[in-house]
C-alpha angles and dihedrals in degrees: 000000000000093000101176085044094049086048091041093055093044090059093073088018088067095044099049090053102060087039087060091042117044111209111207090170078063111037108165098034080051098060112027088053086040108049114074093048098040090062113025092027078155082082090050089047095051087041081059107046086051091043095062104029084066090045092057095034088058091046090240089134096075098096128069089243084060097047088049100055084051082055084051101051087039079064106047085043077058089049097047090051091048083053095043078053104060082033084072093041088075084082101064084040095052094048087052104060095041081057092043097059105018095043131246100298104041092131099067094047093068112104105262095239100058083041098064093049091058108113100249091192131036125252092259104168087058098042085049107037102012100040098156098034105131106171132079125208096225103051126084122214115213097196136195102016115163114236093172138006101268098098127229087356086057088057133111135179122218123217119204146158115267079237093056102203129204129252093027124177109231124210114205114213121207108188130210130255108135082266074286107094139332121110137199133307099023101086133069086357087151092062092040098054089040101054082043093062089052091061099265125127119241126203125191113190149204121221130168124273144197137329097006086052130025128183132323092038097071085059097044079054098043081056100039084055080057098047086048092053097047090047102041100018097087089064080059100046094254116137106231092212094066104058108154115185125200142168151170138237101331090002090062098055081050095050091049090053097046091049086050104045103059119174095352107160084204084068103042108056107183097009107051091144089066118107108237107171120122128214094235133334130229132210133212123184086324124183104219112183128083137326114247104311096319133141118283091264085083089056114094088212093063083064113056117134146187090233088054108143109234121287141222116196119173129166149148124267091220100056107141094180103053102025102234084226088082093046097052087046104057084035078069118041080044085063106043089055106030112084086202113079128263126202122207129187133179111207108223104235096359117151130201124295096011094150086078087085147061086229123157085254095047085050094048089045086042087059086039084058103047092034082056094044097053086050091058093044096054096044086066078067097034106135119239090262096063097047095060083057090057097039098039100231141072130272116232112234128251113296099020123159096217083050090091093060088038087061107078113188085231087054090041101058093030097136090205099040118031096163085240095199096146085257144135132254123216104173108121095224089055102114090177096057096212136063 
């Protein structure tokens, strides 16, 4: 019996099997034995392939013991394709979604400029060959910049082109951890770098966690990173009117309340005057319900408002950490009361936590993202014919008499959407006096 090649074998075999089967009686055995191959099952087939070829080149292959652990790892190769498979199944499901809450032709109404620059074909050699490269070579990382006075937890790291191009969208990252643990600069690296590269700035952020801090504190720190962006991003080539903010697991509870919550002086102790709204928020593998035992206010879902920027949810229907029941259900409470669209997307086959990777499904969600955000970027400039088509009506033309019932003081202060017509606005609650 070929014992080094049998244990060898049952290191990705294990695995394989617990990324197939999602064990939510488990949950952290199930996903801390699951990840890596769930979403990069290219390492466990190269393991493989060493693996036997060893075991051949040293002649350990000449009992039946030794034939029966090749028909294992003929089994668990099976397994990993099966995985790579439903990796790939993210796309249709993705496509979906973006269909589903943008409408049909959403492609074509993203400005033709932000359009060109989206990537047509995925990164394959480094899927393939560099699956947990996390670096690029073009993009500078500013690391370790205070944005409050509560030490390392009050630190966040910027991402730019070496360019470093002017009037740069920024996307904040909050990353995961249960509001336990995690830090910056470990979490949704892929999206980051590539939206870097794209001239965007990237932001991955601190914030306190339990037990030294409980909530609201995470939040207060979420909005004072905004704050921070809107006030020191520009030295940095970052446009302080497109401030997206994203997370994952626990950052992304965190992300959804800060997105929900503009402008709350409950929220911004000390710098109530700072603008903290976001131009739209996006969720990875969030966990949305409460925080800790504590009253409904920490729940994203006792939040939900008309005025909600747009939304982008996606997560993976085998999540054994954060149940993707709660997902699809504030996904869809967000939905039935935001006017703005959210889109929400369940990964075939996703477990917990699969942002941590340059997989073949993090790249596909990474193209779903920037392809969402120039959308919403270029709905802000969206002329007056295409909105009826996204609104379904017509607008009534300058110096109509029915303008000023068109002009709802939620429409009229939407910081995605402002309906911009070149129009007037009439509404007496309309601080921004055009819409």
């Amino acid at each position: 019996m070929p014992v080094g090649y049998l244990v060898g074998v049952l290191v990705v075999a294990l695995p394989t099997l617990f990324a197939l089967r999602s064990q939510r009686s488990l949950p952290n055995l199930s996903f801390r034995l699951g990840l890596l191959l769930n979403e990069v099952p290219i390492i466990g087939f190269y393991w493989l392939l060493f693996d036997t070829a060893l075991a051949f080149a040293q002649s350990d292959i000449d009992t039946a013991g030794g034939w029966a652990t090749v028909g294992l790892a003929a089994v668990t190769t099976a397994g990993l394709a099966v995985i790579a498979w439903r990796g790939l199944q993210a796309r249709p499901a993705l496509e979906q979604a973006m269909t589903e809450a943008l409408g049909p032709g959403w492609r074509t109404a993203i400005d033709p400029e932000l359009a060109a620059r989206l990537r047509r074909r995925l990164p394959l050699a480094r899927i393939l060959l560099l699956p947990l490269a996390r670096r690029r070579r073009n993009i500078e990382r500013v690391a370790d910049l205070p944005y409050g006075d509560a030490g390392r937890r009050n630190l966040l790291d910027l991402y730019h082109h070496h360019a470093r191009p002017s009037g740069a969208p920024v996307l904040i990252h909050l990353h995961g951890g249960g509001y336990t643990q995690g830090h910056k600069n470990s979490q949704s690296l892929p999206l980051l770098y590539r939206l870097a590269s794209q001239g965007w700035v990237g932001v991955s952020t601190n914030y306190r966690l339990r037990p030294a801090a409980q909530y609201p504190d995470p939040l207060i720190d979420a909005k004072k990173v905004i704050a921070w962006v809107r006030a020191h991003g520009p030295e940095y080539g970052a446009d302080p009117a497109l401030v997206f903010v994203s997370g994952s697991s626990a950052g992304a509870h965190l992300a959804a309340l800060a997105a929900l919550t503009p402008n709350d002086p409950a929220y911004q102790p000390g710098f109530e005057e700072a603008d903290t709204s976001v131009t739209a928020a996006i969720g990875l593998n969030g966990w949305y319900g409460g925080y800790y035992g504590q009253p409904d206010a920490s729940s994203p879902v006792a939040h939900v408002r008309p005025d909600a920027p747009p939304f982008f949810i996606a997560h993976g229907d085998h999540d054994a950490v954060a149940p993707v029941e709660v997902a699809r259900d504030f996904a869809g409470t967000l939905s039935g009361v935001s006017t703005s669209p959210v889109v929400y997307a369940e990964l075939p086959g996703a477990q917990h936590a699969f942002d941590l990777f340059g997989s073949l499904r993090f790249e596909l969600v990474v193209d779903a993202v920037e392809a969402f955000t120039a959308w919403v970027r270029s709905s802000a400039a969206r002329p007056d014919h295409d909105l009826r088509l996204q609104l379904g009506f017509e607008l009534p033309c300058a110096g109509s008499s029915n303008l000023s019932a068109l002009c709802d003081p939620l429409l009229c202060r939407l910081p995605w959407h402002p309906i911009f017509c070149r129009m007037r606005c009439d509404h007496p609650d309309d601080r921004s006096g055009s819409v």
